[in-house]
N, C-alpha and C positions, 0 to 999 in steps of 0.2 A: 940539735933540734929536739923539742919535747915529741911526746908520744902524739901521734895525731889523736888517740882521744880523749889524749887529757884536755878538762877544761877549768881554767880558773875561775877561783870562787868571785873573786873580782878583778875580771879583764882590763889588763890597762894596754897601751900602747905598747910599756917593753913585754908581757904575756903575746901580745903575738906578736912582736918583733922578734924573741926565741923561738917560739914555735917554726918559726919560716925560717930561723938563722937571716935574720936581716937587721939591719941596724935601725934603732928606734926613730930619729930622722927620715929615712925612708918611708916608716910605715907610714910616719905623721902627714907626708907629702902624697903618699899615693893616696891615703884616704882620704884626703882635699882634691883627688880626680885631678892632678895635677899631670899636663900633657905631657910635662919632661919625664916622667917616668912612663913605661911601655905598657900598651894597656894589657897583657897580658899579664905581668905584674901587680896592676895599679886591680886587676880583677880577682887575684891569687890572694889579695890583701887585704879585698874586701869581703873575699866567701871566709878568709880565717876568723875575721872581725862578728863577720854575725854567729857564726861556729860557735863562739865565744861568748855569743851576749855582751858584746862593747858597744856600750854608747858614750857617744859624743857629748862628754860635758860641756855645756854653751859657756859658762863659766871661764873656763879656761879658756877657750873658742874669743870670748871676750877678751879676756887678760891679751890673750895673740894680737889680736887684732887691733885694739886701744892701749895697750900699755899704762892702761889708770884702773887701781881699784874702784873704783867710785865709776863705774862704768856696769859692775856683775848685774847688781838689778833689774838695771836696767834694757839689758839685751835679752830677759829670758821670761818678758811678760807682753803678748801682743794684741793690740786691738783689733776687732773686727767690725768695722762702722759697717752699719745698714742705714735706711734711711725711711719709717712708719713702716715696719713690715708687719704684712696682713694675712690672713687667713692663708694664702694660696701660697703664702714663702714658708708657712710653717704646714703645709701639707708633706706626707712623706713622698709625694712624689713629684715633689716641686723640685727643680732645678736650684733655684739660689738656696733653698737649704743641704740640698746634697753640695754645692760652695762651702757652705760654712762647715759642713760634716768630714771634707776633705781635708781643710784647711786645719781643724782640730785634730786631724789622723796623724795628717804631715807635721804639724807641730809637736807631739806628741813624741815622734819617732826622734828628733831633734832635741829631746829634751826641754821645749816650750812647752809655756799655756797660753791656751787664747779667749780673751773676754769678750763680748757683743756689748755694745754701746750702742743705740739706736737713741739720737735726741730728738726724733719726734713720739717717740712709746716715753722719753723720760723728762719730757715738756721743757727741754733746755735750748741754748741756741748753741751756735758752734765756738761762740767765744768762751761760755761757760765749761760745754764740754773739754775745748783745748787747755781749761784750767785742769780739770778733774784728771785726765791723761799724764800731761806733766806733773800732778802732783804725785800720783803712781808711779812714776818714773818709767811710763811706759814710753817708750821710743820706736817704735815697728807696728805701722799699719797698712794694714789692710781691708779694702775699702769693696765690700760685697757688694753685688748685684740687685736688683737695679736700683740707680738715681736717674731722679727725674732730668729730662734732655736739658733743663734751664738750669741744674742746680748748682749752686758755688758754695764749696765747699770753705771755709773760711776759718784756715788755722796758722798759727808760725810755723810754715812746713819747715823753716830753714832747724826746727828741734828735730823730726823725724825723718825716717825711710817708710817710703810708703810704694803700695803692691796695689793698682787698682784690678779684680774681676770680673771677665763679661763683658756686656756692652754699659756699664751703666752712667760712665761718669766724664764729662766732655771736657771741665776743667777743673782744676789745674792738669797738666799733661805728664802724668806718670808712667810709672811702667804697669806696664798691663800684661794681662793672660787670660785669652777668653777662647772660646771653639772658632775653628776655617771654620765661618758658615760656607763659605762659596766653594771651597773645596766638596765639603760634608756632605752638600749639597748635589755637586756632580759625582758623588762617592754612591750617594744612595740612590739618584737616576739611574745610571749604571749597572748598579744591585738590582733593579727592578725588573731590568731591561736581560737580564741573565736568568730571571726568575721566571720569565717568559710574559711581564708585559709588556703588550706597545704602546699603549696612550694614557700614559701616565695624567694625571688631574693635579694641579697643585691648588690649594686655597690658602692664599695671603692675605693676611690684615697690612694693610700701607702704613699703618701705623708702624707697626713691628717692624717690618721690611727697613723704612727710614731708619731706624733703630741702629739697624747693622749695615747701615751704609748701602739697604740696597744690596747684599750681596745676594741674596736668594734667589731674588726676581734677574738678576744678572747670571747669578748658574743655571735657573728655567733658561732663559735665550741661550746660554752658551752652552748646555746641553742638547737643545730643540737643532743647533746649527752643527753639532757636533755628530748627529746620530743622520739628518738628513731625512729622507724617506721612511730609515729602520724603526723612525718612532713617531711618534705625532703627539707630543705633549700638549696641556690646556692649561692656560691659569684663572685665577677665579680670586677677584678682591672683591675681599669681604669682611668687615670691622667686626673682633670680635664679639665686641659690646653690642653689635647690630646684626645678628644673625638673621638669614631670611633661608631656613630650610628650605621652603618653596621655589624659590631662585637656585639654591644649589643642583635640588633635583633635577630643575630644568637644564639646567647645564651639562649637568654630567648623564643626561640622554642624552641631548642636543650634538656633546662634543664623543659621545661613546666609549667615556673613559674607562678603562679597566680596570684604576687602581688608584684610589684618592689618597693623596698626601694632606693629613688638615691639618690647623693651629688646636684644634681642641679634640680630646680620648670624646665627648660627651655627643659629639655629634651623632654619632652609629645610630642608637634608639630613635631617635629624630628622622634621620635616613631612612631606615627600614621602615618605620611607620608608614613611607612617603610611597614605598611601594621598592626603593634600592635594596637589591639581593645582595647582602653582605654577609660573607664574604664569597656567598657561593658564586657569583658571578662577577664582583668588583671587591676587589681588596680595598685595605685601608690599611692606615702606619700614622700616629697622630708624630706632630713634630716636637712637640710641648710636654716635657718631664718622661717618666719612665710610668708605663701601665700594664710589663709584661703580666706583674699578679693578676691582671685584667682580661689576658689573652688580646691584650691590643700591642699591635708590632709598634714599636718607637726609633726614632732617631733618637741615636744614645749621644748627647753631648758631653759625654765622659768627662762632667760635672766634678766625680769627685778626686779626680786627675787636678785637675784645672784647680782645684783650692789647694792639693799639695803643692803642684809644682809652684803654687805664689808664695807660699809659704819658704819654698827652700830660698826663691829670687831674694824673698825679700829678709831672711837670711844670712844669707849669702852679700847680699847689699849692706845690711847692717856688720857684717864682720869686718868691711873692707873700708865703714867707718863713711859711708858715703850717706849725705843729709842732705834736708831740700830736696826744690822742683829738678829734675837733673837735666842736663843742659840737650842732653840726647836720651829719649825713653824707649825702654829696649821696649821692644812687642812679641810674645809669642802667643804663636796660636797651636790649637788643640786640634787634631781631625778627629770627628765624631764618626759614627758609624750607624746602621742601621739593624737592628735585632729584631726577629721574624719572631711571627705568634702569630695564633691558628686566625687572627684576622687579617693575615699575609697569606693565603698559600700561594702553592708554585702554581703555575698555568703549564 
């Protein structure tokens, strides 16, 4: 076994298959997270590896996985479709760009690079774009957040692997990775309700809500039915594009909420104008991007989770050589979490 602090100049597989005294096979298998080896092992083999500064050449990862040279290029360049992104997706505290900021992280660590294609910013349609991809030899997409509820996407999916993110994209039926809303949801009721409020306020856009299947407005009821007496939740639809401050106020006297959950950071100033003592008397936690530099509490949709882990899927998917619509599309979801800021205090 080498000295635990020696570290090679360039770590390969057999540099930490010596170091551990284990065979170069081994390492290669544990570092694929492979369940036949013991995850105490499979963990011993992976703290050597970063020790190390080993990275996974895709290249090879390629060769393994296709057994054709004529394959390298093309595993180690990925797209990332958007679809006319505006103003609010290139804010830094927008959501689908913390997606694409993840997804570049994750790529990265992997020894990828990821490009953005967007054919409505590059005035193309989608047959032209499927030319420009394959002429790149790029084979691995990933399909950012949001597309519009009607849109069809229109490629020869049977050349790529593809990773859709979020809610945004209804066909074709891929794999996906987006946040538990409805989980997230009874996560941060929960949080509130520990925090010492009782009548939690939600304001949903029905628009949005549709979006995610409804799951929001199903963890309101299944929280309201959950807590009983101990809470007395309120909801409140309200289009974002259609705000009526005046109605909110009304409301949240009316229902004596303690603690508003909204779709927008920008309400607050609007509120307190109106005569709402925030946060001296009623919290707030907007649900829409991150605003801690703001001092506004957020549901965190650990956004830049959610573009790693599509990146590793889709990955992962492309090693295994697997193309096209797939006949069963995995789904994982994200649990988001709630972070407190001086527009949260405790009651």
């Amino acid at each position: 076994m080498s000295s635990p602090d020696e570290k090679p100049a360039n770590p390969t597989l057999k540099s930490i298959a010596k170091a551990l005294g284990m065979s170069i096979s081994g390492v290669s298998i544990a570092l694929r997270n492979d369940p036949s080896i013991p995850v105490t092992t499979r963990e011993k083999v992976q703290n050597e590896a970063r020790r190390q500064g080993y990275q996974r050449n895709p290249l090879v990862a390629a060769f393994c996985a296709n057994r054709h040279p004529s394959n390298y290029k093309k595993l180690t360049s990925l797209a990332y479709l958007q679809y006319g992104v505006d103003k609010a997706a290139k804010d830094p505290h927008s959501t689908n760009r913390k997606f694409f900021e993840g997804a570049q992280a994750g790529a990265l660590a992997l020894g990828y690079t990821v490009d953005a294609f967007d054919p409505v910013e590059m005035g193309i349609d989608y047959q032209r774009l499927d030319g420009i991809l394959y002429a790149r030899g790029i084979r691995g997409l990933l399909l950012g957040s949001p597309f519009p509820p009607d849109a069809t996407i229109r490629l020869n999916w049977e050349r790529y692997t593809a990773v859709s993110i979020g809610q945004g994209l209804a066909s074709p039926e891929i794999h996906n990775i987006s946040e538990d809303n409805f989980e997230t949801i009874i996560a941060v009721f929960n949080g509130l309700h520990k925090m010492g409020y009782r009548r939690p306020g939600l304001i949903l856009d029905d628009h949005f809500d549709q979006r995610v299947n409804h799951h929001w407005s199903a963890a309101f009821h299944s929280f309201a039915h959950q807590m009983g007496e101990q809470s007395n939740p309120s909801l409140l639809y309200q289009r974002v594009k259609e705000l009526d401050l005046d109605a909110i106020v009304d409301w949240a006297r009316k229902q004596k909420v303690d603690v508003i959950l909204g779709h927008r950071a920008d309400l607050i100033p609007g509120l307190q104008e109106r005569g709402l003592n925030i946060p001296g008397e009623i919290g707030f936690a907007t649900m829409q991007g991150d605003h801690l530099d703001s001092g506004i509490a957020s549901v965190q949709r650990n956004a830049l989770s959610i573009g790693k882990y599509a990146v590793e899927l889709l990955v992962d998917e492309l090693h295994r050589n697997q193309r096209g619509i797939p006949e069963q599309a995995k789904r994982l979801r994200i649990l988001g979490s709630l972070l407190t800021a001086p527009s949260l205090p405790p009651r």
